[in-house]
C-alpha positions in Angstrom: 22.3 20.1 -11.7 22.5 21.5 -8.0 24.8 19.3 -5.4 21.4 18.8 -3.2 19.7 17.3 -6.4 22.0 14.9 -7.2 22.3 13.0 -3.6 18.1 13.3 -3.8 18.4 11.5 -7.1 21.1 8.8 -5.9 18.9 8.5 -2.5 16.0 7.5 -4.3 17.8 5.4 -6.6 18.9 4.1 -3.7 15.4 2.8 -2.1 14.3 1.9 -5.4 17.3 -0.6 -4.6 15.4 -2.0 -1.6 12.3 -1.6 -3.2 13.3 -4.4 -5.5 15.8 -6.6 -3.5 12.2 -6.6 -1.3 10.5 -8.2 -4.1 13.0 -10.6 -5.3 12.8 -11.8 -0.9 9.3 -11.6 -0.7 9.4 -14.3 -4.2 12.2 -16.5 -3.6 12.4 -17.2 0.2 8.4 -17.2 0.2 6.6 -17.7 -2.7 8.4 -20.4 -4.9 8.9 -22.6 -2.2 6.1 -22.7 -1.2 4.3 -22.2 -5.0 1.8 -19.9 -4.4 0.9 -17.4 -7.3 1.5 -13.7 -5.4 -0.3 -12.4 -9.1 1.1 -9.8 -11.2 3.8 -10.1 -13.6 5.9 -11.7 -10.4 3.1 -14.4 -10.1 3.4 -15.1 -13.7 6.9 -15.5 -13.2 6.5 -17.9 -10.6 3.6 -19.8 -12.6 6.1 -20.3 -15.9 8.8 -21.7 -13.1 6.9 -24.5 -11.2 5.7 -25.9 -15.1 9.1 -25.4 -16.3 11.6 -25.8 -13.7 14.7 -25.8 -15.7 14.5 -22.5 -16.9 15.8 -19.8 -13.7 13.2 -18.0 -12.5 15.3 -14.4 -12.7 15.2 -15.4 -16.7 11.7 -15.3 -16.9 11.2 -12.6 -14.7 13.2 -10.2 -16.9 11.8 -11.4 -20.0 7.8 -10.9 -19.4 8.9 -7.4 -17.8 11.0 -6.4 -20.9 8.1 -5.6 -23.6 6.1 -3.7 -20.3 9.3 -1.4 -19.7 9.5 -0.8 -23.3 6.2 0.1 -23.5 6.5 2.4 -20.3 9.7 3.8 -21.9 7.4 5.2 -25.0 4.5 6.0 -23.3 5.2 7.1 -19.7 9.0 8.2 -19.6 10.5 10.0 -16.9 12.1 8.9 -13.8 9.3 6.7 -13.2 10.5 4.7 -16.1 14.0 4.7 -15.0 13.6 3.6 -11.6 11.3 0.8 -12.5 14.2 -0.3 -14.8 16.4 -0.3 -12.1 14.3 -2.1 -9.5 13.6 -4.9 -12.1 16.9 -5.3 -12.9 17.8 -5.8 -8.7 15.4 -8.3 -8.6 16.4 -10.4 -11.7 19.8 -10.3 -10.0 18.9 -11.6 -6.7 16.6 -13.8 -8.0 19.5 -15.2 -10.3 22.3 -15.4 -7.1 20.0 -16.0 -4.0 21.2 -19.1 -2.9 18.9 -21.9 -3.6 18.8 -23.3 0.0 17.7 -19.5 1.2 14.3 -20.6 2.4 12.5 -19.5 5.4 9.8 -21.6 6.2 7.7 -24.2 4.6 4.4 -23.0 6.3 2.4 -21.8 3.7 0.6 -19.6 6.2 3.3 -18.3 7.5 4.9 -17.5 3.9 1.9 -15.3 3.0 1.6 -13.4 6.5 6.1 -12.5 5.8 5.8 -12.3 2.0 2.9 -9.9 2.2 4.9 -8.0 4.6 8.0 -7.8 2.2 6.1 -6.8 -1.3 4.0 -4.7 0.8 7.2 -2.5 2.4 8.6 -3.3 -2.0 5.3 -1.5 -2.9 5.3 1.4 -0.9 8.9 2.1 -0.7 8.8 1.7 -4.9 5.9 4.2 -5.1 6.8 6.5 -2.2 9.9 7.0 -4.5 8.8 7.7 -7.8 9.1 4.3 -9.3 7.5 0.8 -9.0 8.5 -2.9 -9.4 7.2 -3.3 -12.8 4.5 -5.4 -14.0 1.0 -4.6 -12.9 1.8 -1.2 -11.5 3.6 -0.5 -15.0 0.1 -1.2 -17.1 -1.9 0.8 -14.2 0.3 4.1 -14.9 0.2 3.3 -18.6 -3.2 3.7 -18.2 -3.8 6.3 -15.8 -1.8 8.3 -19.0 -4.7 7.5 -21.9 -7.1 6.9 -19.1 -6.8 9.3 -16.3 -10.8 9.0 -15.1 -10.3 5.4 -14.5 -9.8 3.5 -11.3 -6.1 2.6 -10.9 -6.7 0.4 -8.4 -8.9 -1.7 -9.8 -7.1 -2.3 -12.5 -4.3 -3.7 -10.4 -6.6 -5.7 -9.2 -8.0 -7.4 -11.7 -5.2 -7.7 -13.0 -4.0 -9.3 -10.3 -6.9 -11.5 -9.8 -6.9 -12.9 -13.6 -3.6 -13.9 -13.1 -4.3 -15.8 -9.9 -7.0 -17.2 -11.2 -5.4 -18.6 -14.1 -2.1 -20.2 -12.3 -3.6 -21.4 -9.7 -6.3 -23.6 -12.2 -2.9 -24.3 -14.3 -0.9 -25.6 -11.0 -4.1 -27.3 -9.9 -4.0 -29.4 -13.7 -0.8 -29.4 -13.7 1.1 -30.0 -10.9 -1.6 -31.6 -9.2 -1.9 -29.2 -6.5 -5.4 -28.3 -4.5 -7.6 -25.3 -4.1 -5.8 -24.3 -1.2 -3.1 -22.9 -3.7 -5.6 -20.3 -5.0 -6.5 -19.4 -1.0 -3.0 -19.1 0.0 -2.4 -16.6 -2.7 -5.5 -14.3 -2.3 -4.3 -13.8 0.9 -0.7 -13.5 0.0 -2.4 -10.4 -2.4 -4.0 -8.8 0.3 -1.7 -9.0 3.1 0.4 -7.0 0.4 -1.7 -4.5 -0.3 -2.6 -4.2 3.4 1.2 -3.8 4.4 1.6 -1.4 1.8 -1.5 1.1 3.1 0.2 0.4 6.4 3.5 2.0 5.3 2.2 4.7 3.5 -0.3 6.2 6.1 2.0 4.6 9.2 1.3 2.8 11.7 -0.3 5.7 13.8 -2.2 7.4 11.0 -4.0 10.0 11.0 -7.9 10.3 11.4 -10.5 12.7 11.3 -13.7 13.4 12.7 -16.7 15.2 11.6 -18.7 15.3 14.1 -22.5 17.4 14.1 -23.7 18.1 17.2 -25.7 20.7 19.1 -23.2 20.8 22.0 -20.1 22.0 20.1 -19.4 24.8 22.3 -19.0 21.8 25.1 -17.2 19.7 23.1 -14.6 22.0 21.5 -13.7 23.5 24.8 -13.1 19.4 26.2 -10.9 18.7 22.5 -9.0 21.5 22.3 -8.3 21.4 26.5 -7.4 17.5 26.4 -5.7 17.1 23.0 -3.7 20.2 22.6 -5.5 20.6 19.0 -7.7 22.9 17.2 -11.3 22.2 15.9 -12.8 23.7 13.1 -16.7 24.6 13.2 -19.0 24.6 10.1 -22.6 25.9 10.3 -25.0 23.7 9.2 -28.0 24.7 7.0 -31.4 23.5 6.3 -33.6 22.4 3.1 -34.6 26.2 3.2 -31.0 27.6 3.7 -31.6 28.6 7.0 -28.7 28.0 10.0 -29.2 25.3 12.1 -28.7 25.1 16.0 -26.5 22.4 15.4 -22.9 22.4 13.9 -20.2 20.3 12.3 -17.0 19.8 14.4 -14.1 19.0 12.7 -10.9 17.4 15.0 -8.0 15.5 13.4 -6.3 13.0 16.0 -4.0 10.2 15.7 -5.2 6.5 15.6 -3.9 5.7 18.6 -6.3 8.3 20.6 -9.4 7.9 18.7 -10.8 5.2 20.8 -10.6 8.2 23.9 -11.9 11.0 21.3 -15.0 8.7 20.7 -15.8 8.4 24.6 -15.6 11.9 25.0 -18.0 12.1 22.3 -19.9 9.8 24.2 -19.6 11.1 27.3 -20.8 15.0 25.9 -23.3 13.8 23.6 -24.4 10.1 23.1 -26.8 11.3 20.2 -24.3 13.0 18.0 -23.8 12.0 14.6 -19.8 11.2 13.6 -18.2 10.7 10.7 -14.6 9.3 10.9 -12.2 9.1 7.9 -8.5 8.2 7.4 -6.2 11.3 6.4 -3.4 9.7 4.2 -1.0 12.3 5.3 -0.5 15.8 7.2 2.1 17.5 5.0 1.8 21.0 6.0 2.5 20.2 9.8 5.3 17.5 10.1 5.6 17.3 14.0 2.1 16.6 13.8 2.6 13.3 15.1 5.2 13.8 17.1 3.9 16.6 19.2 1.1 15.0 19.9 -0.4 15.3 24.3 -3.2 14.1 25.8 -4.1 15.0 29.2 -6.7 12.8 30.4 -6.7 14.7 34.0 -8.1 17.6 32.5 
């Protein structure tokens, strides 16, 4: 194995690390104290916890994982495998030696707004690395091996949602707690998977226009003069398969500078029909967003 390979391996292995001791933050100084249900195998975790108190949380958490990284072992394999191995077994160790009294706030608002930020950045530095923090993501790669066709992402979900579902009604039974649990811990969910899509396209992401219009000769000249960028043009054709006097301008800009791109738009032609999408990443051209100008004098 090359030199270069080896410190790529052991840097990865190293953000896994993070990955996890993200997790085990995001569910000890935010989620048990305050007992919401984040769902998942972690929410599980947490659910067994508040009934049974006794028993550490890190236990539990290592059990219900164990069968699913057996199962990922036989069917998945691979470094993906491995590193989810190693970010559950971070967790279960900080979950087992974080301080008791480690608690940040007892704001259950303010637990799901900073826990959703910490399993959100455990998500996507996890995935952006070739591994996960077990549970749910484990069954949703399981899957996508028998199942590729299906929609990982809703599995997750649903996933996700049973689990909710079912601890919160449990907590509400049992512990005597109210609906608000259940509340708290949707948005808990989704303030994780929002933080995650955050990290993974940036906070300056990427967007592009399509944008048909019969004054794309105007237009390109005022993109490509203000932005620094390129445009791509695309004729457009008719029912018959005849060229149109209209074409398809196609810009990429950052996030940051579509709000001007759409009053140029505006200001050029107000009747133009625009199409706007995010681009997850520009891989080809990394200074992308770093060599980004905009002249507004111009």
């Amino acid at each position: 194995m090359k030199k270069n390979n080896v410190w790529r391996i052991i840097f990865e292995y190293f953000m896994v690390t993070i990955a996890g001791a993200c997790n085990a933050v995001s569910m000890h100084v935010f989620v048990n104290p305050n007992k919401l249900v984040p769902g998942g195998f972690s929410g599980l975790a947490s659910v067994i916890y508040y009934i049974i108190p006794s028993i550490n949380i890190s236990y539990i958490y290592i059990a219900i994982n164990i069968p699913l990284l057996i199962c990922s072992l036989i069917f998945v394999k691979g470094h993906f495998t491995f590193k989810t191995i190693w970010a559950t077994v971070v967790c279960t160790i900080l979950l087992r030696y974080i301080p008791e009294n480690f608690i940040f706030t007892n704001s259950m608002l303010i637990a799901v707004i900073f826990g959703g930020v910490c399993v959100g950045f455990a998500m996507h530095l996890a995935a952006a690395y070739g591994g996960s923090n077990g549970g749910t993501e484990v069954i949703a790669k399981i899957v996508a091996k028998k199942r590729p066709e299906i929609d990982l992402s809703k599995v997750v979900f649903v996933a996700n949602l049973c689990v909710l579902i079912i601890g919160g009604a449990l907590l509400m039974i049992l512990e005597g707690q109210s609906i608000w649990v259940i509340v708290y811990s949707f948005i808990y969910i989704l303030c994780g998977a929002k933080f995650m899509g955050m990290f993974d396209r940036g906070f300056d992401h990427v967007q592009k226009f399509l944008i048909v219009t019969d004054k794309y000769k105007e237009l390109s000249e005022v993109i490509t003069c203000r932005f620094h960028r390129g445009v791509t043009l695309m004729d457009m054709f008719d029912e018959k398969g005849n060229i149109r006097d209209v074409k398809m301008v196609m810009v990429l800009c950052q996030y940051r500078q579509a709000a001007a791109l759409r009053q140029i738009i505006k200001k050029y032609d107000s009747e133009a029909f625009v199409i706007i999408k995010d681009v997850g990443d520009v891989f080809s051209r990394p200074t992308f967003n770093r060599s980004y100008r905009y002249d507004k004098q111009k």
